[in-house]
C-alpha positions as CSV (number, residue, x, y, z in Angstrom):
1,X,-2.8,-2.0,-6.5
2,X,-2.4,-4.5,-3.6
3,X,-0.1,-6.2,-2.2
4,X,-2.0,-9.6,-3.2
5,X,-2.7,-8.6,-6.5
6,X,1.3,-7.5,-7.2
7,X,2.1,-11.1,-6.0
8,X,-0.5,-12.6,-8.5
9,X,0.9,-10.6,-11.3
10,X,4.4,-11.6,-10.5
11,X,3.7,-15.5,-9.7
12,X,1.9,-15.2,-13.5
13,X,5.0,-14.1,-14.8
14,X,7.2,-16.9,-12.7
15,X,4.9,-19.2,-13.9
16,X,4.9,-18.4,-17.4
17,X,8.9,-17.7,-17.7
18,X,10.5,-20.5,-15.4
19,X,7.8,-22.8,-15.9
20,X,7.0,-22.9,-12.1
21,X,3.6,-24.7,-10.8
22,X,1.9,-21.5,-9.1
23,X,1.0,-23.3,-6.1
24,X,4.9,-23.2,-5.6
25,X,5.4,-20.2,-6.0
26,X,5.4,-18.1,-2.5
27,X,7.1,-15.0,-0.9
28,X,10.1,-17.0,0.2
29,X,11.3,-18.5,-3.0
30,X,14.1,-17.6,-3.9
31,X,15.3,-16.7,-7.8
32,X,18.7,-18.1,-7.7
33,X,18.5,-20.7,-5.0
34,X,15.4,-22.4,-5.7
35,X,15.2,-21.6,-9.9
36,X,18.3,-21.7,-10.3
37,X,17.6,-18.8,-12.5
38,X,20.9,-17.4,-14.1
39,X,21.7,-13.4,-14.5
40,X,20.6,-13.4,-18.3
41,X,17.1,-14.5,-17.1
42,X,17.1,-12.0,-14.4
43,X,17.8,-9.2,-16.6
44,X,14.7,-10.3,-18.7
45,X,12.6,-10.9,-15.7
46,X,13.1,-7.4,-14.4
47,X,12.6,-5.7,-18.2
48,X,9.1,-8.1,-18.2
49,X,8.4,-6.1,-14.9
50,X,9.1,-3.1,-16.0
51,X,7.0,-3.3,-18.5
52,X,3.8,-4.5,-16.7
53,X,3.9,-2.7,-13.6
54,X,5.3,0.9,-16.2
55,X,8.1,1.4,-13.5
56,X,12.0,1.4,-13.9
57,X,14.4,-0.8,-11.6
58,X,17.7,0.1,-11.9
59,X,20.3,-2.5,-11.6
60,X,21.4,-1.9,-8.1
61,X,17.9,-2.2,-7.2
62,X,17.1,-5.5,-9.2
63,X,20.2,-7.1,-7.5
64,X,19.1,-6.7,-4.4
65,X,15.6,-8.6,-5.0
66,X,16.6,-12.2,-4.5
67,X,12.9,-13.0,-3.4
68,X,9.4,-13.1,-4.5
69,X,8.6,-11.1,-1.4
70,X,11.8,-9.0,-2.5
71,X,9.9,-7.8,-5.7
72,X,6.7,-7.3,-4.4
73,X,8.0,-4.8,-1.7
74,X,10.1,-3.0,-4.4
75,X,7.0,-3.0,-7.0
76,X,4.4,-1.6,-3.8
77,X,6.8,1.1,-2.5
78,X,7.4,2.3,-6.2
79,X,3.6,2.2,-7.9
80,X,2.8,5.7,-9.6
């Protein structure tokens, strides 16, 4: 999978779980900082990862992914 179509996956999800226009949703932005997501949504972003991309992130790993780009790079490095 490419890197483009990772980010399209993920911007779906953004969009469909934060409610996030996808035209504003880009590498940089930031879960915390610009959603204002708290940890409870976090936890169920990563678990919706998981289970579209069939890979697990451990917690250590999912709090280090603050961005977009963050995820992307994580998701691409770890693809079976």
């Amino acid at each position: 999978m490419t890197e483009k179509e990772i980010f399209d996956k993920i911007a779906k999800i953004i969009h469909e779980r934060f409610e996030v226009e996808l035209d504003k949703i880009t590498p940089e932005l930031n879960f915390t900082q610009d959603l204002d997501v708290d940890s409870i949504d976090l936890v169920e972003f990563v678990l919706e990862l998981e289970d579209t991309f069939g890979a697990e992130i451990p917690d250590e790993e999912a709090e280090k992914m603050t961005t977009v780009a963050d995820v992307v790079a994580y998701v691409k490095a770890h693809q079976s």
